[in-house]
Backbone and ligand atoms as CSV (ligand in chain L), in Angstrom:
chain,resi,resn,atom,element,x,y,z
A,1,UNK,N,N,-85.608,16.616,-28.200
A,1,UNK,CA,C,-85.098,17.918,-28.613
A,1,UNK,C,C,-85.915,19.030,-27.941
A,2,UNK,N,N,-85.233,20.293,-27.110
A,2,UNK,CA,C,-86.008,21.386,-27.005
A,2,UNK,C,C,-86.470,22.280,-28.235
A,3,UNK,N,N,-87.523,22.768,-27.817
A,3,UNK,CA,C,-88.209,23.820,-29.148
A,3,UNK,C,C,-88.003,24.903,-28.498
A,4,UNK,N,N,-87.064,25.982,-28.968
A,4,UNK,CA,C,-87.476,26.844,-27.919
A,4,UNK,C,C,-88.935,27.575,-27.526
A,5,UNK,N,N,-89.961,27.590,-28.413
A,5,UNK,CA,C,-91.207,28.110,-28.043
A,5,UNK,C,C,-91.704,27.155,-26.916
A,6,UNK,N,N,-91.008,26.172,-26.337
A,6,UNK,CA,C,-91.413,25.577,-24.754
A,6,UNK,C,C,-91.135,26.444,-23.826
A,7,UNK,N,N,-90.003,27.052,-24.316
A,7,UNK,CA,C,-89.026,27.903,-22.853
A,7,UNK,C,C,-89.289,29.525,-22.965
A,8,UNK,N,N,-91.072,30.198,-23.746
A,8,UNK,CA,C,-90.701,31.482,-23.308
A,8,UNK,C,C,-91.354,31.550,-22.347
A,9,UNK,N,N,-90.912,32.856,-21.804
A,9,UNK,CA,C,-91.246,33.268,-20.666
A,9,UNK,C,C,-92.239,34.206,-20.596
A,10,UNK,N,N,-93.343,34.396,-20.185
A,10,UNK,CA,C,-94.248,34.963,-19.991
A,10,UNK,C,C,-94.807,35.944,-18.666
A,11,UNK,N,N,-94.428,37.165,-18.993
A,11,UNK,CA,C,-94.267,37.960,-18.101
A,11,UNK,C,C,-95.695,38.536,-17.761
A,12,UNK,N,N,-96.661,38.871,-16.588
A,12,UNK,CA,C,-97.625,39.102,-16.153
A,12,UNK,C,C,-97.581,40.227,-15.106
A,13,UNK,N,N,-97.758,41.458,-15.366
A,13,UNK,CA,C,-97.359,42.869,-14.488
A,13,UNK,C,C,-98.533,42.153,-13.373
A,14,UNK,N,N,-98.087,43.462,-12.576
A,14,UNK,CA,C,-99.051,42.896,-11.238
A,14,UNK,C,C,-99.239,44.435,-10.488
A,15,UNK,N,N,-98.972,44.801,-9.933
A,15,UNK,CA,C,-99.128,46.233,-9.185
A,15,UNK,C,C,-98.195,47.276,-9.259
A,16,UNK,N,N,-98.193,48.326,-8.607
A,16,UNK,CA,C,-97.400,49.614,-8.692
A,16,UNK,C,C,-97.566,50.431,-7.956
A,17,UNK,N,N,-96.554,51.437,-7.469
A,17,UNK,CA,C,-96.954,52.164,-6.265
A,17,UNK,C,C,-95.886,53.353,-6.765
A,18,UNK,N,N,-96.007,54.454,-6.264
A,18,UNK,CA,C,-94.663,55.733,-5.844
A,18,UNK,C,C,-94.666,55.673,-5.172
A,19,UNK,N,N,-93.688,56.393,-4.695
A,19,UNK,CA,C,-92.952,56.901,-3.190
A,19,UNK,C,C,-91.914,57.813,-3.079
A,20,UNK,N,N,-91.108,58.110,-2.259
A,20,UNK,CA,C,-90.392,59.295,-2.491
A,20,UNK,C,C,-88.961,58.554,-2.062
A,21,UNK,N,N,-88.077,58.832,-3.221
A,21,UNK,CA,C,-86.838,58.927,-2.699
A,21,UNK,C,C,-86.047,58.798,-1.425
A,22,UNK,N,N,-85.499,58.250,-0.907
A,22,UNK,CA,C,-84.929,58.326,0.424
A,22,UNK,C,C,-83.925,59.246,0.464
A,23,UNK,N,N,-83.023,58.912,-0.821
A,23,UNK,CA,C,-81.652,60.091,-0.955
A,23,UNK,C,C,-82.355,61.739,-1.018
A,24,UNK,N,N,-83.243,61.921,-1.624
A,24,UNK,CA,C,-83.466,63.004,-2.149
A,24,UNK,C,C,-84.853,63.656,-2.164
A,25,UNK,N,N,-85.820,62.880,-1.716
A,25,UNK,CA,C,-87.402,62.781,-1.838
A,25,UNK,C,C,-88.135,63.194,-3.530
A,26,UNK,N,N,-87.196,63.406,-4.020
A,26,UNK,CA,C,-87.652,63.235,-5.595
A,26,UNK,C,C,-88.971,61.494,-5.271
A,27,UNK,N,N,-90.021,62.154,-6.711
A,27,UNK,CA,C,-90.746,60.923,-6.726
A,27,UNK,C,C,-90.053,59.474,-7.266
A,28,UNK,N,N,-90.782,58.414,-6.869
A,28,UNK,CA,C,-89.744,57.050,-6.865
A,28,UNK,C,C,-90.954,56.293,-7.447
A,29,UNK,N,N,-90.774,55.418,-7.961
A,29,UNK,CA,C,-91.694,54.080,-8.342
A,29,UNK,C,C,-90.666,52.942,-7.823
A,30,UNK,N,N,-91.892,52.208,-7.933
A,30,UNK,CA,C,-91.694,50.898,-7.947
A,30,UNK,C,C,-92.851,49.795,-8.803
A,31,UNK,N,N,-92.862,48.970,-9.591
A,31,UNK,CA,C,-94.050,48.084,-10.457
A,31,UNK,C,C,-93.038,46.415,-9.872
A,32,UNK,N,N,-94.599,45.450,-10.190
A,32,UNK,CA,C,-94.180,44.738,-9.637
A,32,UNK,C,C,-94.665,43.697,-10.613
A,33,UNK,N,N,-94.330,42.629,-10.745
A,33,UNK,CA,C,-95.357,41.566,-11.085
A,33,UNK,C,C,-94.432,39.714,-11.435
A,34,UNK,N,N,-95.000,38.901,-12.356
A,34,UNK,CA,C,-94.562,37.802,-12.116
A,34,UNK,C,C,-94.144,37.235,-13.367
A,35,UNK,N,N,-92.984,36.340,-13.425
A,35,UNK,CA,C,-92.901,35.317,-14.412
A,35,UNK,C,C,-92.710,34.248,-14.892
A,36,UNK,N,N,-93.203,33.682,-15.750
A,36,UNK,CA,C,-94.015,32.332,-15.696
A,36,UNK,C,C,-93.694,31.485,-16.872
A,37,UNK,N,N,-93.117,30.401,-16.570
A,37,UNK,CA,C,-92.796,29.530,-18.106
A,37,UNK,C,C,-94.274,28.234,-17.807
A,38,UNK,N,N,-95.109,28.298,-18.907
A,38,UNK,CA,C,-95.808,26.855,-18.936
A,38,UNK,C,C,-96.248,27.665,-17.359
A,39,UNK,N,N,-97.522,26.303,-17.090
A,39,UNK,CA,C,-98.046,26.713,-15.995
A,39,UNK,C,C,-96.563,27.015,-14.530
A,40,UNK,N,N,-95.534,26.729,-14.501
A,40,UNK,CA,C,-94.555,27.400,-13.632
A,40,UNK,C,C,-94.492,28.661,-13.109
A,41,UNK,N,N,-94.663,29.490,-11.988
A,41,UNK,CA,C,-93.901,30.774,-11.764
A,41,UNK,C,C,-92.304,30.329,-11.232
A,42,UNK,N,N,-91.619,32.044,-12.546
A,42,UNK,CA,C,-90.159,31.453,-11.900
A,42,UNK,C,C,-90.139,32.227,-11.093
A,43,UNK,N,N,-90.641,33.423,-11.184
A,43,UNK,CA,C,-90.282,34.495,-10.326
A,43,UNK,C,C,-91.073,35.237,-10.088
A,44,UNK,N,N,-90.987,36.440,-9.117
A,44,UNK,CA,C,-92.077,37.367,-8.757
A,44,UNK,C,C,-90.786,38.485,-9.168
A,45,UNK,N,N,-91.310,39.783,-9.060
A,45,UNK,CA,C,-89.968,40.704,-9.357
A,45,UNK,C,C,-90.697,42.106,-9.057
A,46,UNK,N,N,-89.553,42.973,-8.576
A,46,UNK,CA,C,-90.066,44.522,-8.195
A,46,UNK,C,C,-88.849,45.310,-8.676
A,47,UNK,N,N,-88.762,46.463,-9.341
A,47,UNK,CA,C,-88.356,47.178,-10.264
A,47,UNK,C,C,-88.800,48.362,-9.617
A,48,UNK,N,N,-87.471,48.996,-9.077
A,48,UNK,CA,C,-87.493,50.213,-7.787
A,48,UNK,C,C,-86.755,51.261,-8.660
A,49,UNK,N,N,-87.378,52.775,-8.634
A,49,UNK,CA,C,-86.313,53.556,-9.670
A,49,UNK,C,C,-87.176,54.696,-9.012
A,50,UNK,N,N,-86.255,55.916,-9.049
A,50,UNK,CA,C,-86.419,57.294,-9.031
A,50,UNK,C,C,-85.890,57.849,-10.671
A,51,UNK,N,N,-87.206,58.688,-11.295
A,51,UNK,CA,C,-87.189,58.555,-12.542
A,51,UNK,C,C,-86.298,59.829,-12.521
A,52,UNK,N,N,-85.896,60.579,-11.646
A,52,UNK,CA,C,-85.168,62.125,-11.944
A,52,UNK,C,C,-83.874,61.934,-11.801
A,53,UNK,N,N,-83.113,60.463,-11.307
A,53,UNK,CA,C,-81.822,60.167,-10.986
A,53,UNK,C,C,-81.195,58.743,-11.621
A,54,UNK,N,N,-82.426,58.520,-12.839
A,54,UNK,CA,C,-82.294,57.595,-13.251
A,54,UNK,C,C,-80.866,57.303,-13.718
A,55,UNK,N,N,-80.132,58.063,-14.126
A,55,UNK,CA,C,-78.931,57.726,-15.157
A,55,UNK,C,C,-77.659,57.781,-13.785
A,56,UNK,N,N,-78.125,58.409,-12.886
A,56,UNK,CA,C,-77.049,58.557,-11.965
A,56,UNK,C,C,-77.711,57.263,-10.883
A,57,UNK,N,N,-78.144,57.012,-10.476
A,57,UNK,CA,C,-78.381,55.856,-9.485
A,57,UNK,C,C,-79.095,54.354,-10.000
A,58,UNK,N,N,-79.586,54.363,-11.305
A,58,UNK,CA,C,-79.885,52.984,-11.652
A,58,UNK,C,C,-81.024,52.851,-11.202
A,59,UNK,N,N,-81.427,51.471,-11.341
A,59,UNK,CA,C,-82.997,50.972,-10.657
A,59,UNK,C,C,-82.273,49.573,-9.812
A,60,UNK,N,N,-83.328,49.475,-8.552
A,60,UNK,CA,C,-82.693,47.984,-8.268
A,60,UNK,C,C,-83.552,47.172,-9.051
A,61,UNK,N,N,-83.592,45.694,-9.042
A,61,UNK,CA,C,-84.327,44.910,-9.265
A,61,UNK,C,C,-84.173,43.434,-8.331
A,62,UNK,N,N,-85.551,43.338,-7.914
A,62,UNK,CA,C,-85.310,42.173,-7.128
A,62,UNK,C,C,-86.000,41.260,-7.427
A,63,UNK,N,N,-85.777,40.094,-7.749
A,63,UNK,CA,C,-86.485,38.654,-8.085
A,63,UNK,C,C,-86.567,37.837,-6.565
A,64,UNK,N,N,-87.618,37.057,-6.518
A,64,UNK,CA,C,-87.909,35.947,-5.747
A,64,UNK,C,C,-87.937,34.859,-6.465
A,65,UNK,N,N,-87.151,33.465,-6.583
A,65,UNK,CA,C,-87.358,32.398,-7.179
A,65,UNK,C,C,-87.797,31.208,-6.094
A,66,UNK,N,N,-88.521,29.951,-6.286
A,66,UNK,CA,C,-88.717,29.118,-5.685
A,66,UNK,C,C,-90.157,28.527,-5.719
A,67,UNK,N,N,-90.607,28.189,-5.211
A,67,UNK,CA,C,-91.966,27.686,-5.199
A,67,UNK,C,C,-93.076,28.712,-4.455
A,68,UNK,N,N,-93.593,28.873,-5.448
A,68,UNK,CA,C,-94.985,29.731,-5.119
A,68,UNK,C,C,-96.825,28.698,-4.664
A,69,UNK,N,N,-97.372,29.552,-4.036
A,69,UNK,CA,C,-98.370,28.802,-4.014
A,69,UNK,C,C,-99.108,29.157,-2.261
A,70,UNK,N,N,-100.479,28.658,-2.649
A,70,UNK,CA,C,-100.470,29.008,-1.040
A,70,UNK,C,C,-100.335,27.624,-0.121
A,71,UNK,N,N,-99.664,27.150,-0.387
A,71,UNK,CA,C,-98.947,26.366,0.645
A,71,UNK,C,C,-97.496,26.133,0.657
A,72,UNK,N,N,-96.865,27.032,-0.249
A,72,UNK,CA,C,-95.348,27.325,-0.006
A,72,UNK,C,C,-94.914,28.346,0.951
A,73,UNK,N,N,-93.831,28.284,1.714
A,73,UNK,CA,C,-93.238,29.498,2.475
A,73,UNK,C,C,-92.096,30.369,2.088
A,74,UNK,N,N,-91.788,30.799,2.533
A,74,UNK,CA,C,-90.357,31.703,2.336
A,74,UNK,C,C,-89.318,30.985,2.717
A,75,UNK,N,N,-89.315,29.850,3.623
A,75,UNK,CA,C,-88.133,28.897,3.018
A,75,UNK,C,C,-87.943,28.326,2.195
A,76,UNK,N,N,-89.425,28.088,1.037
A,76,UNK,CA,C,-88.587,27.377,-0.103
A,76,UNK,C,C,-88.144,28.341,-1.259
A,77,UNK,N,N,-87.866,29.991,-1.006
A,77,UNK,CA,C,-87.631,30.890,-1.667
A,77,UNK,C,C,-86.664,31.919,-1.619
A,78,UNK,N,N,-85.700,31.872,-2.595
A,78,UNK,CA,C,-84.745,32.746,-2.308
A,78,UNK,C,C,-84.596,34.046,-3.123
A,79,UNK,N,N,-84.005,34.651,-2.230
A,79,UNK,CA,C,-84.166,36.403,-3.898
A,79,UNK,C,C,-82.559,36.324,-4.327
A,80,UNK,N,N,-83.068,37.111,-5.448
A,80,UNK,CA,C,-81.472,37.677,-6.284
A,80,UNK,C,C,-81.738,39.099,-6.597
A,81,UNK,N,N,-81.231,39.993,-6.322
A,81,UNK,CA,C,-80.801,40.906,-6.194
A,81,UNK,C,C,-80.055,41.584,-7.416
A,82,UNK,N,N,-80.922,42.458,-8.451
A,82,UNK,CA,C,-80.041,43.072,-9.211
A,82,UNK,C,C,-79.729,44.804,-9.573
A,83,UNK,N,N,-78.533,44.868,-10.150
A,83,UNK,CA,C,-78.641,46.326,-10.432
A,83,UNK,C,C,-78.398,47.227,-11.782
A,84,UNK,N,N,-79.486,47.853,-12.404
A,84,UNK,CA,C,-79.457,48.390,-13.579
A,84,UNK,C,C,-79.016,49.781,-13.588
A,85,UNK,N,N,-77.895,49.620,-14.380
A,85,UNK,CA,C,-77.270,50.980,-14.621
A,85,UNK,C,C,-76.617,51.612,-16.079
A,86,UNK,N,N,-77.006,52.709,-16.652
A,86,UNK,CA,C,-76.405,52.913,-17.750
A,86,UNK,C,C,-75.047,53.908,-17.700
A,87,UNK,N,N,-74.629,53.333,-18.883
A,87,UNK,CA,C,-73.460,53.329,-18.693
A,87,UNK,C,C,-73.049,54.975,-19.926
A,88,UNK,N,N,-71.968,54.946,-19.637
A,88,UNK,CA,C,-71.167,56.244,-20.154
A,88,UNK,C,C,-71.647,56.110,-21.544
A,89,UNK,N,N,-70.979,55.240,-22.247
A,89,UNK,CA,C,-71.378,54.788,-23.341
A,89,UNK,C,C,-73.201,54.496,-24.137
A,90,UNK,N,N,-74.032,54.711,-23.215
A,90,UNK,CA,C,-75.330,54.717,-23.355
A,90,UNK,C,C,-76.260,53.741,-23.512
A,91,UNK,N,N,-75.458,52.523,-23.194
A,91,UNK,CA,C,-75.667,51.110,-23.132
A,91,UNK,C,C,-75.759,50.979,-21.692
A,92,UNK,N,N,-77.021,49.787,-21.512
A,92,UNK,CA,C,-77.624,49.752,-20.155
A,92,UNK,C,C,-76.673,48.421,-19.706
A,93,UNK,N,N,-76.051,48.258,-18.410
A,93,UNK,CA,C,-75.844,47.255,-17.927
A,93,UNK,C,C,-76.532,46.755,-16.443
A,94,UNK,N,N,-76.366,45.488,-16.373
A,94,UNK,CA,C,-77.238,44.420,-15.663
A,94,UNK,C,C,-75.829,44.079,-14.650
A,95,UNK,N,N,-76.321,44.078,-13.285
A,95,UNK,CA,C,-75.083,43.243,-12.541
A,95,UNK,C,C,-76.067,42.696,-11.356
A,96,UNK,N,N,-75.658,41.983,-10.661
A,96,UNK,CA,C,-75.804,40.998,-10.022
A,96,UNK,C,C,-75.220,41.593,-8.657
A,97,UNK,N,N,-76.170,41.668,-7.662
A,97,UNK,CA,C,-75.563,42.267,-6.408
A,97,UNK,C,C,-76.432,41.573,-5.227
A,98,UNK,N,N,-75.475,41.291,-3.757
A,98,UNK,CA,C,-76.164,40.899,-3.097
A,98,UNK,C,C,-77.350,41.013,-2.330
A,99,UNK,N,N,-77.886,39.942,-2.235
A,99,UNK,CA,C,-79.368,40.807,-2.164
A,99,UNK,C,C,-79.735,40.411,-0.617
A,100,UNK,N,N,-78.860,40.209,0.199
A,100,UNK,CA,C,-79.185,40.563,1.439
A,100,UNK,C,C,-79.656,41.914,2.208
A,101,UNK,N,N,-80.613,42.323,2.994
A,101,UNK,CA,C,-81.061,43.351,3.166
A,101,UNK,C,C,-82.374,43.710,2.424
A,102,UNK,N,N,-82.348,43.294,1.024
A,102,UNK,CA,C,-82.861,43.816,0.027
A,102,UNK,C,C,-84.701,43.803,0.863
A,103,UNK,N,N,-85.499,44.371,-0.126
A,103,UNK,CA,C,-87.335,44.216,0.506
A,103,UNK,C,C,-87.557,42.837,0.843
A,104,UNK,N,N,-87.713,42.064,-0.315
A,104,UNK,CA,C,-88.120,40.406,0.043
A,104,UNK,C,C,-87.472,39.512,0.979
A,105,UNK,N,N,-86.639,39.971,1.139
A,105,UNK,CA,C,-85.643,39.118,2.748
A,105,UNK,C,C,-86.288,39.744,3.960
A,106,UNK,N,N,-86.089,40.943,3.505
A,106,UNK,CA,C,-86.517,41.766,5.032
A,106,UNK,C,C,-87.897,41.407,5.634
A,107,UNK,N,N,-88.482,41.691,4.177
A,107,UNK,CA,C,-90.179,41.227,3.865
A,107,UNK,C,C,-90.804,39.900,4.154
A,108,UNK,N,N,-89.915,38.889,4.508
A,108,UNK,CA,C,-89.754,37.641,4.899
A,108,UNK,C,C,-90.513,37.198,3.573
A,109,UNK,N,N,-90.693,37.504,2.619
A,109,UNK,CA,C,-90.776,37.258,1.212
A,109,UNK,C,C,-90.101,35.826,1.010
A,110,UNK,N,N,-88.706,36.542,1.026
A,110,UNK,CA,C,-87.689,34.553,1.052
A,110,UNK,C,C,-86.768,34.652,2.335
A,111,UNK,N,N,-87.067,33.556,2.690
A,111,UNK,CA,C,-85.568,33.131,3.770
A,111,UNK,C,C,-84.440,33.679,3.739
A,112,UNK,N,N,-84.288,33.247,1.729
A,112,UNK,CA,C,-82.726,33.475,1.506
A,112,UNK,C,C,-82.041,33.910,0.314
A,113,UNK,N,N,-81.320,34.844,1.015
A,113,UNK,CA,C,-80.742,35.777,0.353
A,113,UNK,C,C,-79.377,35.356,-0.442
A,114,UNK,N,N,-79.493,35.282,-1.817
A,114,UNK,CA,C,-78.139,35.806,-2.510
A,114,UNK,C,C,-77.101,36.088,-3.163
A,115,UNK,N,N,-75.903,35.819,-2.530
A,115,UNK,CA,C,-74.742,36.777,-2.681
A,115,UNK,C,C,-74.214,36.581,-4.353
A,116,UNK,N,N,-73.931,38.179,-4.961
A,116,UNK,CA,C,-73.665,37.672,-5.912
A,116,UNK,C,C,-72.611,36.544,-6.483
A,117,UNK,N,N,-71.888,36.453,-5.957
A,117,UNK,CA,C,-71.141,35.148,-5.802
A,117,UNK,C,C,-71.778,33.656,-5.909
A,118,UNK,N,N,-73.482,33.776,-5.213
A,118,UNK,CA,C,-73.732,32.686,-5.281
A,118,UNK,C,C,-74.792,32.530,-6.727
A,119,UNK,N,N,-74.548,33.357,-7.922
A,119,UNK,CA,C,-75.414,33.559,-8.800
A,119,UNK,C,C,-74.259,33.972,-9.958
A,120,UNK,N,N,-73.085,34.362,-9.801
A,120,UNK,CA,C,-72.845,34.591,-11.340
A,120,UNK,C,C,-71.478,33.061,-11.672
A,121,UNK,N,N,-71.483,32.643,-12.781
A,121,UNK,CA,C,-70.831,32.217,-13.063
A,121,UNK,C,C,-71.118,30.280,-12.336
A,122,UNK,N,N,-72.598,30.420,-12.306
A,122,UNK,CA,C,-73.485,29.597,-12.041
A,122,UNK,C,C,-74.754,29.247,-12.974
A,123,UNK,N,N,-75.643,27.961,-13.492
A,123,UNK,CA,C,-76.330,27.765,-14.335
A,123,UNK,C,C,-77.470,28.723,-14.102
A,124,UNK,N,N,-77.443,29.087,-12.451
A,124,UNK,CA,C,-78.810,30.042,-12.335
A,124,UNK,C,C,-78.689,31.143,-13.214
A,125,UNK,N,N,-77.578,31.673,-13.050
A,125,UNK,CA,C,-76.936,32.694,-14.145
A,125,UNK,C,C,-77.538,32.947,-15.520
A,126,UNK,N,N,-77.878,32.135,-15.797
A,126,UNK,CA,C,-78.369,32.026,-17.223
A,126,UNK,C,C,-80.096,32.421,-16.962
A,127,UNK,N,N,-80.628,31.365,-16.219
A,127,UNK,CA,C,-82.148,31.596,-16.093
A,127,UNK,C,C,-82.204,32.850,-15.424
A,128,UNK,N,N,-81.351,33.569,-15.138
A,128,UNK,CA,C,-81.908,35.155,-14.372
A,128,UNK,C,C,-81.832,36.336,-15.341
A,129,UNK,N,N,-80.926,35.934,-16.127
A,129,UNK,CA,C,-80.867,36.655,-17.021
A,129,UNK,C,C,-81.959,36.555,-18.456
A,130,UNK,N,N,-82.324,35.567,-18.518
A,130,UNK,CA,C,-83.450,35.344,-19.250
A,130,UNK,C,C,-84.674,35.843,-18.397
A,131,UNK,N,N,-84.950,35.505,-17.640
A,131,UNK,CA,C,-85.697,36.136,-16.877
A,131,UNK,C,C,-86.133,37.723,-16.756
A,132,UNK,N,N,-84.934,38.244,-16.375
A,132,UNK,CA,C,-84.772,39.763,-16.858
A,132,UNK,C,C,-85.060,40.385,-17.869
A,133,UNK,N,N,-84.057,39.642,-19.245
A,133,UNK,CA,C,-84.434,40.117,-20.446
A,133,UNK,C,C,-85.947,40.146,-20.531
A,134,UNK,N,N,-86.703,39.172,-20.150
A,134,UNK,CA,C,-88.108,38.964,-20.500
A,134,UNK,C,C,-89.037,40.222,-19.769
A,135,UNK,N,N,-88.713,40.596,-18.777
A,135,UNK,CA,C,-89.047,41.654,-17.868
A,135,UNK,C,C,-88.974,43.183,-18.824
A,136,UNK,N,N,-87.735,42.914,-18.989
A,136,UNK,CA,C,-87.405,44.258,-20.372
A,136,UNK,C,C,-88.617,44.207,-21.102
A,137,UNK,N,N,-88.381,43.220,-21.914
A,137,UNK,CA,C,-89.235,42.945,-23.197
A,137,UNK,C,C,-90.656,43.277,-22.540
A,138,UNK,N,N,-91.323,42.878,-22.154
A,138,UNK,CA,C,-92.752,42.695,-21.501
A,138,UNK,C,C,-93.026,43.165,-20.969
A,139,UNK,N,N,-92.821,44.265,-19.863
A,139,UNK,CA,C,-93.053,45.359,-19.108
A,139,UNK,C,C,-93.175,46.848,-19.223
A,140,UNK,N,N,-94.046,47.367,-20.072
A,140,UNK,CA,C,-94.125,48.272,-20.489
A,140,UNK,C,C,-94.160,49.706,-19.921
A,141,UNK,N,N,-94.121,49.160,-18.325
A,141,UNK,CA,C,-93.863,50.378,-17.296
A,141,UNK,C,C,-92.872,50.628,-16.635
A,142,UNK,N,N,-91.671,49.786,-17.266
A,142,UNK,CA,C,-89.738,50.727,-17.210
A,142,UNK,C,C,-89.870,51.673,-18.001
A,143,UNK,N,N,-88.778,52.239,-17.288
A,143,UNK,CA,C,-87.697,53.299,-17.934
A,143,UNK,C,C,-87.452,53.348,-19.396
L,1,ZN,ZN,ZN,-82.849,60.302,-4.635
């Protein structure tokens, strides 16, 4: 039987930086850090937002999943790509967008990139979104 107190996730911030806007040069953040079930990392993750356009442009969010370590590469790692946006209604939504282009591809971070297609309506689906939620919960330097 699973317990679920095997499967939380344990989120560990890691760095942070500003920067300026590209659309607009308004100030921008970005925080970064990792998360971890049991000795596992599932993910690394960066959480990109301009805090003055927040409600009109969202934050991205980008995960790296795969094997970490210093003898893993960026081929055994792929990103997913997400996008947070609130909505009319004042409820935040989560979507799933391709994350080709995105920093960690470019960044040679991971090999491989992606498409939301290859993430929703898939079992990963589930662990990214747990993942996320946990990011919410545990990250005390969002929005
Ligand atoms: Zn802007």
């Amino acid at each position: 039987m699973i317990r679920p107190e095997e499967h939380r996730i344990i989120v560990e911030t890691a760095g942070e930086s500003s920067g300026h806007c590209d659309c607009c040069g308004m100030e921008s953040r970005c925080v970064w850090g990792a998360a971890h079930e049991g000795d596992a990392t599932l993910a690394v993750y960066w959480v990109h937002w301009t805090p003055g356009h927040l409600d009109e442009s969202g934050a991205d969010i980008d995960l790296v999943l795969g094997r970490w370590g210093d003898e893993a590469t960026a081929d055994e790692r792929f990103a997913v790509a997400l996008l947070h946006r609130r909505q009319p209604d004042g409820n935040s939504a989560l979507m799933v967008v391709d994350a080709a282009g995105r920093p960690p591809v470019e960044g040679d971070i991971a090999r491989t990139a992606l498409a939301r297609e290859d993430v929703i309506g898939t079992p990963l689906a589930a662990l990214i979104f747990s993942i996320t939620d946990a990011i919410y919960e545990q990250d005390g330097r969002l929005f």
